[in-house]
N, C-alpha and C positions, 0 to 999 in steps of 0.2 A: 425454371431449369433451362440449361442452357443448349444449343444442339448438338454441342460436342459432348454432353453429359449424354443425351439421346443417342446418342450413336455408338458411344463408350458400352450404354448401358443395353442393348441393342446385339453390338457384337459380341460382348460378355453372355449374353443367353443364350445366343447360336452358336460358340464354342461350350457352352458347357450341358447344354444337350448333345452336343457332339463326340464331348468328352465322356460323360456317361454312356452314350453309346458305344463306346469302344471299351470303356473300362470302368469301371464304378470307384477306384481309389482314383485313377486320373482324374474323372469327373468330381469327385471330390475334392481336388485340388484347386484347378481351375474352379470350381465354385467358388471358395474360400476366398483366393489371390484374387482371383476377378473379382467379386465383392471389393475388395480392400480398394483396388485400382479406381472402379467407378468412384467410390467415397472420394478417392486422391483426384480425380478428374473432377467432380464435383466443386470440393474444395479449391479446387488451382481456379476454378471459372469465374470464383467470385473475389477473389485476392485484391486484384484490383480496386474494388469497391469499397475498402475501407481505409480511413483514414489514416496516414502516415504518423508518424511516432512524433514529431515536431508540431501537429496538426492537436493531435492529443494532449501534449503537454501545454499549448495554448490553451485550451478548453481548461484544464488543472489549473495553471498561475491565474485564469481569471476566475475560478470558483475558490482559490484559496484568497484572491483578493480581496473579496468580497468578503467572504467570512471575517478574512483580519478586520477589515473595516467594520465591519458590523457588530467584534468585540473590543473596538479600541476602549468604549466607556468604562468593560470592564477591565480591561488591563489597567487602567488611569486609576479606578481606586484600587486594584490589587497590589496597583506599587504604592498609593499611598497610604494603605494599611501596615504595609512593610516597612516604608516608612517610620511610621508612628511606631512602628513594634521595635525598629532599629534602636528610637531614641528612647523607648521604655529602658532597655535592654542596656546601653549605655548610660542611662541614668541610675539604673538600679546598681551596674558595676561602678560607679562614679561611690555613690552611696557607701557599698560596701568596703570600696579603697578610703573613705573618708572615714568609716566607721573603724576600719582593722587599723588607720594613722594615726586614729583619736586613742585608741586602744591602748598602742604602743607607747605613747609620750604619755600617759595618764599610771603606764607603768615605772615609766622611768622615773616619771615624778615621786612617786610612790616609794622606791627603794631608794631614790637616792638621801 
């Protein structure tokens, strides 16, 4: 804790016995806002200490590099399942267009 947090925290107890000595809603008040205050005094002391937003995302691009790398094997066969699933897919429609052309001229042979 810091000593301005100490001394925040300090003069926030000697106004608010002070305040309750005069008034019990006052002193109520000042309790409350004072509380809030120390916490914001608190909080601001240590602001500094933590790492900036460019500092952070360093940290992120190297833990997401990592990961990528560490799944490139499976990407390599995810794409070449896809792959093989493309030229199924392409064959099968290959198939069916050779099948509905056979169809067609096996009709016309037919009537004519």
């Amino acid at each position: 804790m810091s000593k301005r947090t100490v001394v925040a925290g300090v003069a926030w107890v000697v106004l608010t016995v002070l305040a309750f000595g005069t008034d019990v809603i006052l002193g109520s008040v000042v309790l409350i806002f004072g509380a809030a205050a120390v916490v914001v005094v608190q909080l601001s002391s240590t602001w500094s200490e933590h790492p900036d937003f460019e500092a952070r995302e360093v940290v992120r691009a190297r833990r997401r590099k990592a990961k990528w790398e560490k799944n490139a094997p499976r990407r390599e066969k995810d794409a070449a399942r896809y792959a093989a699933h493309q030229a199924r897919q392409a064959a099968k429609a290959r198939a069916a267009q050779d099948r509905a052309t056979g169809a067609s001229t096996a009709d016309d042979r037919g009537t004519s």
